[in-house]
C-alpha beads as a LAMMPS data file, in Angstrom:
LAMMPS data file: protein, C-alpha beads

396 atoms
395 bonds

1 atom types
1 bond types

-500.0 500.0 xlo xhi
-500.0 500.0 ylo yhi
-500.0 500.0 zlo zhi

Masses

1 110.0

Atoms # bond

1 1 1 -453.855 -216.725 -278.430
2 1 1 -454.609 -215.265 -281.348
3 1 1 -457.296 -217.162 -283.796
4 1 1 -455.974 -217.878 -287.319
5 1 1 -458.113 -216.261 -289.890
6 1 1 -459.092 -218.637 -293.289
7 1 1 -460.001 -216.559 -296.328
8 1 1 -462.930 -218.031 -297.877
9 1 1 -460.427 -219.556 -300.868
10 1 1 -459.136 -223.225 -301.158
11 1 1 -455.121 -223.122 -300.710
12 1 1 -453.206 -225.381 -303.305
13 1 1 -452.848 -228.775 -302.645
14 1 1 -451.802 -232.116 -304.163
15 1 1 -455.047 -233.457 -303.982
16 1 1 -456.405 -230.182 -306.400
17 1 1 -454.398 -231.145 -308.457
18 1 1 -455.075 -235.185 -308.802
19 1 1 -455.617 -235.353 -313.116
20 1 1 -458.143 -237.675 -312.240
21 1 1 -460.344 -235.344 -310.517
22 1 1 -459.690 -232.153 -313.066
23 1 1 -461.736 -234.628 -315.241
24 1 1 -464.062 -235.588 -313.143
25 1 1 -465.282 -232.489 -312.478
26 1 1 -465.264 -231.378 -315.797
27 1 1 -467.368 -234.181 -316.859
28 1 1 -469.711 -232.908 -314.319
29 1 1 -469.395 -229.593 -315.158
30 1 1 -468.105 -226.809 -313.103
31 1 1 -470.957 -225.270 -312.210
32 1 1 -472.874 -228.292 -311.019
33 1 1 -470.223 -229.816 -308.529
34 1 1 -467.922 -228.792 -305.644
35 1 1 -465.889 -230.541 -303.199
36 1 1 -467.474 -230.367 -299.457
37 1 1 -466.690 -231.468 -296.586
38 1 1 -463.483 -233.560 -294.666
39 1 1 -461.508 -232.561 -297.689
40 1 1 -462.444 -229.012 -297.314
41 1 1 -461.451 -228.908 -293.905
42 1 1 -458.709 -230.604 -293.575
43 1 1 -456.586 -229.131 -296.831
44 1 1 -457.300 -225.643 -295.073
45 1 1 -456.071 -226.863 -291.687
46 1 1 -452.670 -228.361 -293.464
47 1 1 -453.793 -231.924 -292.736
48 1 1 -453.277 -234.587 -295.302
49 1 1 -456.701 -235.498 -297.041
50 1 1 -457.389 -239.102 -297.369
51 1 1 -460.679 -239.255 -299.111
52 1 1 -462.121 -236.663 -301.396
53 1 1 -466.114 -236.170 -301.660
54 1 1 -468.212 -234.371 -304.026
55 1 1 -471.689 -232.570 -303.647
56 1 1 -473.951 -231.992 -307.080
57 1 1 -477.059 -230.395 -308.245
58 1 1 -477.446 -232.935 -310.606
59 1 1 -479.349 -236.260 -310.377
60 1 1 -477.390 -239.699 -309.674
61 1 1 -478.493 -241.035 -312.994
62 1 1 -477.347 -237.793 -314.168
63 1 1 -473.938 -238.550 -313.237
64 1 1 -473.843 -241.690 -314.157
65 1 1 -474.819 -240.642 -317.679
66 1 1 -472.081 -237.877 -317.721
67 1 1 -469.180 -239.982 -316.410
68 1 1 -469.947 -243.022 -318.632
69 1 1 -469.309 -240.252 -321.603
70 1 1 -466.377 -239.261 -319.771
71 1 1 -465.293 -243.327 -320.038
72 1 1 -465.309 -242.973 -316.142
73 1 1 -466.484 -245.919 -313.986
74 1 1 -469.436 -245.381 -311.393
75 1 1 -470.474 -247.786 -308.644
76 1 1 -474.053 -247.031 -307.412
77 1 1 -472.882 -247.704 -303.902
78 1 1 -475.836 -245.840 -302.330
79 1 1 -478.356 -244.379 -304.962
80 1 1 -481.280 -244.554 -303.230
81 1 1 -479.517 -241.456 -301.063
82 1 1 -478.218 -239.723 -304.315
83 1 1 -474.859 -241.063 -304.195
84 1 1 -472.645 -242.479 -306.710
85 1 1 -468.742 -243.689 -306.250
86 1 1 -466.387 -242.798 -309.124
87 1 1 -463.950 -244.786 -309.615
88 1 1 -460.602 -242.988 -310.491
89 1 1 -457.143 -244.067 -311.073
90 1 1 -455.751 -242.383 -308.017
91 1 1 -458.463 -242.969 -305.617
92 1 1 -462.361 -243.616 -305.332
93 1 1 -464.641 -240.832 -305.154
94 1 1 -468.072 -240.097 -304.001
95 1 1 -470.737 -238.247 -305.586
96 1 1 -473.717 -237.332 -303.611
97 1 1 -476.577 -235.561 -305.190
98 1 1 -477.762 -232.263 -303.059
99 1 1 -480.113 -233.636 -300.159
100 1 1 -483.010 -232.184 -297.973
101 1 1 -484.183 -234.493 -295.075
102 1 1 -488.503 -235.176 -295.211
103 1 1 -488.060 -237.655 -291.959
104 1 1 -485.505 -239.343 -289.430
105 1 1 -486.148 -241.671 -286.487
106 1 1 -482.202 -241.235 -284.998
107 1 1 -481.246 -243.864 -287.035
108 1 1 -481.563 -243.206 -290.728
109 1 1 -483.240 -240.492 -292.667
110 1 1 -485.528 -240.468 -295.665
111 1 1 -484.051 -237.398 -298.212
112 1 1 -485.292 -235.566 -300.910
113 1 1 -482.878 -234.389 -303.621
114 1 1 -482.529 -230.437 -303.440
115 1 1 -481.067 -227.951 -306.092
116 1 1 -479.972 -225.377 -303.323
117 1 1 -476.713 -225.302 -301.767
118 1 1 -477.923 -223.835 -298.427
119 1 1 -480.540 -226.409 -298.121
120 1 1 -477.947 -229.527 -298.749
121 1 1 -475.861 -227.796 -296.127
122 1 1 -478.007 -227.507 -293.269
123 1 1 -479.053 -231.093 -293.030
124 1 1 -475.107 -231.476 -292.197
125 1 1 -474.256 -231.768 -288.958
126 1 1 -471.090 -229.585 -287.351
127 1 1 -470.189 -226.052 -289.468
128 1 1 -466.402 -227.495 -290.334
129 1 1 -467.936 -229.939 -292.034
130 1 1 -470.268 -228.097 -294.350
131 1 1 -467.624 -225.951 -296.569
132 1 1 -467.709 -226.438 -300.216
133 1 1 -464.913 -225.672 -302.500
134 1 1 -465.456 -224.584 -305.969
135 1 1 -463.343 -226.488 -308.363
136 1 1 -460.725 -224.348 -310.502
137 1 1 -461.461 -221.047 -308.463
138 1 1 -461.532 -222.937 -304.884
139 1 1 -463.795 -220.131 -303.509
140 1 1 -465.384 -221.917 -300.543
141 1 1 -469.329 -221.508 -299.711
142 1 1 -469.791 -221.230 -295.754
143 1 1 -473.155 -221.207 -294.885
144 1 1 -472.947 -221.414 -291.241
145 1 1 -469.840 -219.996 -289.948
146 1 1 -467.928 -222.791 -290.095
147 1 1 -464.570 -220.851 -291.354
148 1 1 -464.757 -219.355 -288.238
149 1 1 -465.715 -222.255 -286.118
150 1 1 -462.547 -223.786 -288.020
151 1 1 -460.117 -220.858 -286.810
152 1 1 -461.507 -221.512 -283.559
153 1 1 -460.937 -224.832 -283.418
154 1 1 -464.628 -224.959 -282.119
155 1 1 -466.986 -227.874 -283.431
156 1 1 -470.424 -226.636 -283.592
157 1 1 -473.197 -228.233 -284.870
158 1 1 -475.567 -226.565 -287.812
159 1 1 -478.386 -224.661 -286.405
160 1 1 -480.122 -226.442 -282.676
161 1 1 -477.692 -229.033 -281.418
162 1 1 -480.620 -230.680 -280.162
163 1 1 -482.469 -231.420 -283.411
164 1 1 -479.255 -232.302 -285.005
165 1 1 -478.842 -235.451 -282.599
166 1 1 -482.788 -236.333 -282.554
167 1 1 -482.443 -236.953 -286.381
168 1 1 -478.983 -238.687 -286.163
169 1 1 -478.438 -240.032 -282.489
170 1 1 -474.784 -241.393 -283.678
171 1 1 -473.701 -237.561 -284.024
172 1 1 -473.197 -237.549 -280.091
173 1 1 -470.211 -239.624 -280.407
174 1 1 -469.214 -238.000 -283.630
175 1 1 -469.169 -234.970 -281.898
176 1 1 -466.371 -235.966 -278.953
177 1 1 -464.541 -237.870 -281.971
178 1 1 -464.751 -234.407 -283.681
179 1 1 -464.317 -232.303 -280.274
180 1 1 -461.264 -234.799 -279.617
181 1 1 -459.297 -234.290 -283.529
182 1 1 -460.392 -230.412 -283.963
183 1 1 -461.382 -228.986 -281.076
184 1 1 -460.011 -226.488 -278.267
185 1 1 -461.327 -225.904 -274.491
186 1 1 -463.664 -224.757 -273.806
187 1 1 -466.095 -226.855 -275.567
188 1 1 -469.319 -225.167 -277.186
189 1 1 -471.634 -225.385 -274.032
190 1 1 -474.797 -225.878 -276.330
191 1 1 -473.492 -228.719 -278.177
192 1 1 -472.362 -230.730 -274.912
193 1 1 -475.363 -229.831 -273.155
194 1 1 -477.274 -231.744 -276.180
195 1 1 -474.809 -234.392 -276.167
196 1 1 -475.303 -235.081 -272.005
197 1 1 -479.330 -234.748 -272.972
198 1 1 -480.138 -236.635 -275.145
199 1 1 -477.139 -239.711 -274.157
200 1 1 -479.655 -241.732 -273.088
201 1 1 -480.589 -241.848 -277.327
202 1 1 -477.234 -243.715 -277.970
203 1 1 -478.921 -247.065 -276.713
204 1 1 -481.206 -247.201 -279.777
205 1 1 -478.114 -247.446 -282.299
206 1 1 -476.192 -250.474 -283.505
207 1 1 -473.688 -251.837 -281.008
208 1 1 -471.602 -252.358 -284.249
209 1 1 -471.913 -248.460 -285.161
210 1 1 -471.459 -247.564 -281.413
211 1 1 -468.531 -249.942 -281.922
212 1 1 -467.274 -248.080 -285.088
213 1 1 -467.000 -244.986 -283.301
214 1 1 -465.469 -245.452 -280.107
215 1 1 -462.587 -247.161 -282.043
216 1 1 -462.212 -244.172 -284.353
217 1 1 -462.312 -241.709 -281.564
218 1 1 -459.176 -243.856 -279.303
219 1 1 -457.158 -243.749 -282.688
220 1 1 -456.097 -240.230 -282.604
221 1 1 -453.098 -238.916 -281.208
222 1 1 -454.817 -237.770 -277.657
223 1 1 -458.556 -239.191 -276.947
224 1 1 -458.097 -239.209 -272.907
225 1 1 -459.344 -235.450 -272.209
226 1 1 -462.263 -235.994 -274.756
227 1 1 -463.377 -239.555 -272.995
228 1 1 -463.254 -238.079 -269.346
229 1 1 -465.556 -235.307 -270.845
230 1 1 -467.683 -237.842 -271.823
231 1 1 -467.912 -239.888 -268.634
232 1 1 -468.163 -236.418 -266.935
233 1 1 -471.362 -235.796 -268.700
234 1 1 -472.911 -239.297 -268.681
235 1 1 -472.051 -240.221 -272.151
236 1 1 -469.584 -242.894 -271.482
237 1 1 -471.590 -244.739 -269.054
238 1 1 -474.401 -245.402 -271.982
239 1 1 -472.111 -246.866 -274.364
240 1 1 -469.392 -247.812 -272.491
241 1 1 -470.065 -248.263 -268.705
242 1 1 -466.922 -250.626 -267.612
243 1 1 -464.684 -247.599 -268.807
244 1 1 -461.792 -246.674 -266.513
245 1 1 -461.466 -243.123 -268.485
246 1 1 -457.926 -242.637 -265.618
247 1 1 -456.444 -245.842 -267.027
248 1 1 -456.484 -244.859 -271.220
249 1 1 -454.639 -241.208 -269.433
250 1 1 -452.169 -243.156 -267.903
251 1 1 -451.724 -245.081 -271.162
252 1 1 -451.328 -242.365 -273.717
253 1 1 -449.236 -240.652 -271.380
254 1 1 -446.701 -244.229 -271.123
255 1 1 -447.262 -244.318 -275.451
256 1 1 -445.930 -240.612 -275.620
257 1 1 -443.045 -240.865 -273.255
258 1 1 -442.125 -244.005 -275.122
259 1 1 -443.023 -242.523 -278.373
260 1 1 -445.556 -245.385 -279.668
261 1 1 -447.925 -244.204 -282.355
262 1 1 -451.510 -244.348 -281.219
263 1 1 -453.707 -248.065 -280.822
264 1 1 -457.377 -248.075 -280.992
265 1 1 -457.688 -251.996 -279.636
266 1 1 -454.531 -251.510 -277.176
267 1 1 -456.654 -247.984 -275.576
268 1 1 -459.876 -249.855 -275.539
269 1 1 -458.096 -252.741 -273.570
270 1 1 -456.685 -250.318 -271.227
271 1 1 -460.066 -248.414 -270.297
272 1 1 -461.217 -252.077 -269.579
273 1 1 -461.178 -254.096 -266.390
274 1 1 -458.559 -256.702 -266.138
275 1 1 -461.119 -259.553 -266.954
276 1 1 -460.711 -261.641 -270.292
277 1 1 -465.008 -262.448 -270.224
278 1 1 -465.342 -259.501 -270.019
279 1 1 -463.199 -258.108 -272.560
280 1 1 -464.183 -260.942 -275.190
281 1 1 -468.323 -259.536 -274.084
282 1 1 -467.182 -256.105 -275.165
283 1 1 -465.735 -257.496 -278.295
284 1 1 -468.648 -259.003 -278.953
285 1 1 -470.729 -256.575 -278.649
286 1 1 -469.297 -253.528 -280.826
287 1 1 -468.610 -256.295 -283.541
288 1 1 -464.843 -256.312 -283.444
289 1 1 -463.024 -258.822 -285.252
290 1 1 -461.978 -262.363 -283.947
291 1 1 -458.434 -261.082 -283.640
292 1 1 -459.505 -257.899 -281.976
293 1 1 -461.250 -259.723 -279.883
294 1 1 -458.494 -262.506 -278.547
295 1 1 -456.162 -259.165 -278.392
296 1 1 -458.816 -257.419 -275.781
297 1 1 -459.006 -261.033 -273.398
298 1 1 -454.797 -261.159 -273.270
299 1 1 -454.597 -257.551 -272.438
300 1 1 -456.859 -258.290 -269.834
301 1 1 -455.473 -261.051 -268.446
302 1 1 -453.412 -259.098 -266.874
303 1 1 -451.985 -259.191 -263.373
304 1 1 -450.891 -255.573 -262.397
305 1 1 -447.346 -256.637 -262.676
306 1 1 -446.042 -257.265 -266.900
307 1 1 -442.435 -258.934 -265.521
308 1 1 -439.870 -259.075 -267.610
309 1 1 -440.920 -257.921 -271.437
310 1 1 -438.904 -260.764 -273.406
311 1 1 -440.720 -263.706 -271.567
312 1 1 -443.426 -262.112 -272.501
313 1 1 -443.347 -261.194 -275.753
314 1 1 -442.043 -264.838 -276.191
315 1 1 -445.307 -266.162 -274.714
316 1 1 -447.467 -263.612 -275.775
317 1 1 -446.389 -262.251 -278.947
318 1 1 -445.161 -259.281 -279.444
319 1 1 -448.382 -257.061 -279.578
320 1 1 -449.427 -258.718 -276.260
321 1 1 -446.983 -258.300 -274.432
322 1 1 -446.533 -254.618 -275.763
323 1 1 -450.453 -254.208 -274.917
324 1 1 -449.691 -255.723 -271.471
325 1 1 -446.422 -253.632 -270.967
326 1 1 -447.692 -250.027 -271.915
327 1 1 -451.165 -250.410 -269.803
328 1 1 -448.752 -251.542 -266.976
329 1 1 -446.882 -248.258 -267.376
330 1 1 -443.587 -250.522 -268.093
331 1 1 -440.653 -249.978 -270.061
332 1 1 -440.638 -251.772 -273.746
333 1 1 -436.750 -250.729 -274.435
334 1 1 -436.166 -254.589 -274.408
335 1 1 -438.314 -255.255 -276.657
336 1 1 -437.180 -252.686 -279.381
337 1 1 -434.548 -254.041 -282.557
338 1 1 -435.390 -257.512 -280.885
339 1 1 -436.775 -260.407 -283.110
340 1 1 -438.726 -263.254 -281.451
341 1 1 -436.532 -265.960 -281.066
342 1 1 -437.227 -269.747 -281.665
343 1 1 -436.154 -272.366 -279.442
344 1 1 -433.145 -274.719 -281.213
345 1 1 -434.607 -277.938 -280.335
346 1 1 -436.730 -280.390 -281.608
347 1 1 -438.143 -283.406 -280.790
348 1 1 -436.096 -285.464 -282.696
349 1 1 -433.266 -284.101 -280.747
350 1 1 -434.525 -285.414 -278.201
351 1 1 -435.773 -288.752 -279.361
352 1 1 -432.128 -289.234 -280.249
353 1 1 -430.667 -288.821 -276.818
354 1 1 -432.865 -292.060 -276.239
355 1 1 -435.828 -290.577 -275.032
356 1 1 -439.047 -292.713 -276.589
357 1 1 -441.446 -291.184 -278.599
358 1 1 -444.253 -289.578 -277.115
359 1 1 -445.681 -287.042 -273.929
360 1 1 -441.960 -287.517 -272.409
361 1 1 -440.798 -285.773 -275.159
362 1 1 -442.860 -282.823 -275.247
363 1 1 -442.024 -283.117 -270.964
364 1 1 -438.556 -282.687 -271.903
365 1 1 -439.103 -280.246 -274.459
366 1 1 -440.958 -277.942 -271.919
367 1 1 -438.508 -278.243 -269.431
368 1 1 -435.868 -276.986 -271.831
369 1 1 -437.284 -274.436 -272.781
370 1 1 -438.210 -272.808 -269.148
371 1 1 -434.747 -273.012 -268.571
372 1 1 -433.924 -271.240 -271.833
373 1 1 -436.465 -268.665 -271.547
374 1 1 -435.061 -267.941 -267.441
375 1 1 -431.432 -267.755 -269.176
376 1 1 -432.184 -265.438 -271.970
377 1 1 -432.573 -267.296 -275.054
378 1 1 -428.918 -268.795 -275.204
379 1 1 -427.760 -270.004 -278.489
380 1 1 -427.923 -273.726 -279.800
381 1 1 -425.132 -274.898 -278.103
382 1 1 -426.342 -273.935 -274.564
383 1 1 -429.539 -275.664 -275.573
384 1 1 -428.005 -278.616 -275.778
385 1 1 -426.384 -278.608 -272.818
386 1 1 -429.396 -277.363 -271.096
387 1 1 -430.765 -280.591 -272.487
388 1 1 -427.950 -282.843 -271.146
389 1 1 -429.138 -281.196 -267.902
390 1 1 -432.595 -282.148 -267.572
391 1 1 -431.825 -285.524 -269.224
392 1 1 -429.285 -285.828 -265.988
393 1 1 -431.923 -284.724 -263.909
394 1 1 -434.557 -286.912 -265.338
395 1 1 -431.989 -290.185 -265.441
396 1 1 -431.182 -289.297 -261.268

Bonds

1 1 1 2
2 1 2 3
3 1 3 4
4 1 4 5
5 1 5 6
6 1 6 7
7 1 7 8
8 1 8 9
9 1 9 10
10 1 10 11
11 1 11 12
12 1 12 13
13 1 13 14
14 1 14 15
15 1 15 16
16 1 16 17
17 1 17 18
18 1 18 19
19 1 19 20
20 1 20 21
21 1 21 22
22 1 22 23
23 1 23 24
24 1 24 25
25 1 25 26
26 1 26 27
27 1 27 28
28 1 28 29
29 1 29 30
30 1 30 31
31 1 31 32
32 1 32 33
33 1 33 34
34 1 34 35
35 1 35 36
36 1 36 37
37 1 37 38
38 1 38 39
39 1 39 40
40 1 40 41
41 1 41 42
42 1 42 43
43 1 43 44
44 1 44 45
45 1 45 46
46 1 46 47
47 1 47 48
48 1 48 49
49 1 49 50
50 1 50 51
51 1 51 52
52 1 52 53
53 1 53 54
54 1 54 55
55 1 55 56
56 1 56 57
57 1 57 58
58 1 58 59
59 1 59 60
60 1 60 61
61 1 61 62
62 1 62 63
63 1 63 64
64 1 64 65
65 1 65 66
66 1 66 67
67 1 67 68
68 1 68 69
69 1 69 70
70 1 70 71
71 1 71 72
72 1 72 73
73 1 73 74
74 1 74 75
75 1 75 76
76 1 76 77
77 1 77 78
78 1 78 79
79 1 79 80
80 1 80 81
81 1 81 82
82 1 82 83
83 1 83 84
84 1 84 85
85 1 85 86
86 1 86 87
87 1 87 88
88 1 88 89
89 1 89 90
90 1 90 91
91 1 91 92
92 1 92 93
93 1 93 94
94 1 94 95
95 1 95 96
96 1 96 97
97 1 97 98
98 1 98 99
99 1 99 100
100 1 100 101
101 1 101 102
102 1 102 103
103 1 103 104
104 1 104 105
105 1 105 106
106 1 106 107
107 1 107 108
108 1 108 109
109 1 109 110
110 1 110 111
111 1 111 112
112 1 112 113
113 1 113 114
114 1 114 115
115 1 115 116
116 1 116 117
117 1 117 118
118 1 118 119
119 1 119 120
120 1 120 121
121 1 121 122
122 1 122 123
123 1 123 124
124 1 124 125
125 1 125 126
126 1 126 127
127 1 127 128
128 1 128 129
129 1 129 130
130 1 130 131
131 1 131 132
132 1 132 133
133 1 133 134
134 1 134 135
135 1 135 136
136 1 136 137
137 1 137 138
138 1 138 139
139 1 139 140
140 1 140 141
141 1 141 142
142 1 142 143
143 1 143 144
144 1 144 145
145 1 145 146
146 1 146 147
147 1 147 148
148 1 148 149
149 1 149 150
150 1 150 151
151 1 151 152
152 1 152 153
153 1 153 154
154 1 154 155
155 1 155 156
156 1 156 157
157 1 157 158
158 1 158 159
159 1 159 160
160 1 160 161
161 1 161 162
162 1 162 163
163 1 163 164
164 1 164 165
165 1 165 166
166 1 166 167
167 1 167 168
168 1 168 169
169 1 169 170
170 1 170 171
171 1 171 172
172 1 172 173
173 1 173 174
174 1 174 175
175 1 175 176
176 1 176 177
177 1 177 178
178 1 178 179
179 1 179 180
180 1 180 181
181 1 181 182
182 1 182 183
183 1 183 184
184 1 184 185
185 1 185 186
186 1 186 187
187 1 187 188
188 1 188 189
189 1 189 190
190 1 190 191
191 1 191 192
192 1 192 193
193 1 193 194
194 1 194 195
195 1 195 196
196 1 196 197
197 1 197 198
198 1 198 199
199 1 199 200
200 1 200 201
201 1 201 202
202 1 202 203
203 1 203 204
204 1 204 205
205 1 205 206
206 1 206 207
207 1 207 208
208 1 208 209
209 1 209 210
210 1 210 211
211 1 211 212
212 1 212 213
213 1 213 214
214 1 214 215
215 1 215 216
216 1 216 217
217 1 217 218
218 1 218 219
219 1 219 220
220 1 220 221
221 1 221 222
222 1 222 223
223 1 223 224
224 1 224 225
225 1 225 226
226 1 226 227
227 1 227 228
228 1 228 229
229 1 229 230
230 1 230 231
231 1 231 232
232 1 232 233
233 1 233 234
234 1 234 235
235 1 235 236
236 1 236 237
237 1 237 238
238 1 238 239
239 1 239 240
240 1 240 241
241 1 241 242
242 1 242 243
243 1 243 244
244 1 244 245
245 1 245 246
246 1 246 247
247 1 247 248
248 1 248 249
249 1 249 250
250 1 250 251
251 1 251 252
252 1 252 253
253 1 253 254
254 1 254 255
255 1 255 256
256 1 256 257
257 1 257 258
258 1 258 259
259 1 259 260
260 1 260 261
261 1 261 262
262 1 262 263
263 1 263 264
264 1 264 265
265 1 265 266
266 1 266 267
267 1 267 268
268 1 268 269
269 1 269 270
270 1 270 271
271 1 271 272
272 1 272 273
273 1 273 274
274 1 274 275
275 1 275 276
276 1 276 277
277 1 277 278
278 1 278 279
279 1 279 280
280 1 280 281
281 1 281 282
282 1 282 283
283 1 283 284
284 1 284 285
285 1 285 286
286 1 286 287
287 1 287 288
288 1 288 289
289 1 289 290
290 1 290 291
291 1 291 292
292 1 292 293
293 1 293 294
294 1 294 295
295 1 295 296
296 1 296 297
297 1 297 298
298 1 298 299
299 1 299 300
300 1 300 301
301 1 301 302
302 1 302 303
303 1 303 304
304 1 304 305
305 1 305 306
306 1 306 307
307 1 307 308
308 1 308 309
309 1 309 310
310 1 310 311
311 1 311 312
312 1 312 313
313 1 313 314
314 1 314 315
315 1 315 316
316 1 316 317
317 1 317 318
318 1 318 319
319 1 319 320
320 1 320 321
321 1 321 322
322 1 322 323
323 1 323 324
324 1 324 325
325 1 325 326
326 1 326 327
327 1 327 328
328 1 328 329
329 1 329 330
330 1 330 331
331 1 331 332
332 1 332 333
333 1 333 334
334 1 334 335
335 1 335 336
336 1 336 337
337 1 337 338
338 1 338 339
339 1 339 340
340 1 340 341
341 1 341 342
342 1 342 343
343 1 343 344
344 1 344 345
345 1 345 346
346 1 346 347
347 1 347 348
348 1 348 349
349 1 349 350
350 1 350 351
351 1 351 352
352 1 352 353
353 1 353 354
354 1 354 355
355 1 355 356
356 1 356 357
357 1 357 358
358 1 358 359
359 1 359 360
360 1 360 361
361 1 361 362
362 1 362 363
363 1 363 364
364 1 364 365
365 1 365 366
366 1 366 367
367 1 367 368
368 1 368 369
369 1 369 370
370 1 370 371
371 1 371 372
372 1 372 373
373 1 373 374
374 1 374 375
375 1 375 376
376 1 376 377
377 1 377 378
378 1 378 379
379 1 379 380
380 1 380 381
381 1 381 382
382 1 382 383
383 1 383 384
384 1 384 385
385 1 385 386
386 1 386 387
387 1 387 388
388 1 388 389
389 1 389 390
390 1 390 391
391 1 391 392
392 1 392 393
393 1 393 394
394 1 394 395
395 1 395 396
């Protein structure tokens, strides 16, 4: 296979063109301001950028001066770091001031502001993600190889792999999250050598960042080679020692054959053990949401055995039961173009065949609907027959 080969030029794109940004930058100036970064990398890999970010020479109350000329907003969302958000009509933006690191601890850094490109670039950590883009021209600055790490598809990190992680432990996972979007086989040895290392580092981080990341890497499209890497080198079992990494394969291969777009909560569920406290500990611990968490404890409530998908989806919900169907390997065909129903019954109904008010109601009510739900969801009309039936029943 031959490697693609990026000349060191930005190719057009809509973002280049946002008007929002032309005038940002100029309000900058030209000369003291390029685009770096995810942006950088993604436009010249033909991905769609999402967020754009901006390195400077100059200081953050610098910009702040210059865009409040401009009649640009500015949120100081992290100024003791040097950066600055813009706030444009088409998008936020982020302006971060050029940055040398004087200490880290794995955990957060203390920076100096730097006037030298090279300098701001080496405290970054893989070489795809420390290209800057000159606006108007869109030459591109590479410091470290990273357009041909890039035509490689090979995520590297800047300089000793090693050092990188000491001063930033979360970069281990960022790496497989990384490894698992851009990168080919084989992997850089160096950088998974570090990552296996120094895995052990991972336990002084957040359980919420930890959290953060695991859920970003089982978004994308295939994160089952990455995560048996990761077990395979002792990663997995720091931050994430219940994981079945054969289950979330057997998963994204049942989501592709089906064609279901990729689930972060639904993959984490699957690497799990069938066992709600469990699940709900897991939640807890990489600060998911409430929801997220309920989701993880009926996915793992499972049995082995989903049974038929429109029971339930009926009793689940529809994301439960299509959590519980796709870990089970099981089709969701019934499930597709098919609205939850609701039973057509109420108490009253029943109250009016002479039934007192009360638990015999809801009694009846329940036993209607099993009988419903075993039939298929008949119509109204069944219903009530279904209702002169248990009444019968009840009255024998």
């Amino acid at each position: 296979m031959t490697e693609a080969i990026f000349p060191p030029l930005l190719p057009p794109a809509d973002w280049t063109a946002r008007e929002d940004l032309v005038a940002l930058m100029a309000a900058l100036g030209g000369e003291n301001a390029r685009y770096v970064g995810g942006a950088v990398r993604d436009t010249l890999l033909g991905i769609p950028v999402k967020d754009v970010d901006v390195a400077t020479v100059l200081r953050p109350e610098q910009v702040i001066e210059r865009l409040a000329a401009a009649g640009l907003r500015t949120v100081p969302t992290g100024i003791e770091h040097g950066t600055v958000t813009a706030i444009l009509p088409y998008g936020p933006v982020e302006i971060t001031t050029l940055r040398h690191d004087v200490s880290t601890d794995g955990r957060r850094a203390t920076v100096a502001f730097a006037e030298d490109w090279r300098e701001d670039a080496a405290r970054r950590d893989f070489t795809i993600n420390a290209l800057y883009a000159q606006p108007g021209t869109g030459a591109i600055s590479d410091y470290f190889g990273g357009l041909d790490d890039l035509a490689a598809r090979r995520v590297r990190f800047i300089g000793d792999a090693r050092q990188r992680i000491r001063e930033d432990h979360l970069r281990i996972l960022r790496y497989f999250r990384f490894q698992a979007r851009f990168g080919s086989q084989p992997a850089d040895p160096e950088a998974e050598e570090s990552c296996s290392e120094l895995a052990a580092t991972l336990k002084g981080l957040s359980r919420e960042r930890i959290g953060m990341e695991m859920i970003n890497l089982l978004g994308l499209a295939d994160p089952a080679p990455t995560v048996a890497r990761m077990a395979e080198l002792g990663v997995l079992a720091v931050v994430l020692p219940e994981a079945d990494p054969a289950a979330l394969a057997r998963l994204v291969t049942t989501e592709q054959a089906q064609g279901i777009e990729p689930d972060a909560v639904r993959r984490l569920a699957a690497l799990l053990p069938a066992d709600p406290a469990l699940a709900e500990q897991v939640a807890s611990r990489f600060r998911l949401s409430g929801a997220q968490k309920k989701r993880l404890a009926v996915a793992a409530a499972r049995d082995g055995a989903a049974g038929d998908a429109r029971p339930l989806a009926y009793r689940l919900g529809r994301e439960g039961a299509l959590d519980r169907l796709l870990i089970e390997g099981a089709d969701i065909a019934p499930l597709r173009d098919w609205d939850l129903p609701v039973l057509p019954l109420k108490g009253g109904d029943i109250v009016a065949r002479g039934i007192g008010a009360g638990p015999e109601v809801a009694r009846v009510l329940r036993a209607v609907e099993t009988r419903w739900i075993a039939e298929g969801f008949p119509d109204a009309e069944r219903v009530q027959a279904l209702l002169g039936e248990v009444l019968s029943g009840q009255a024998g």
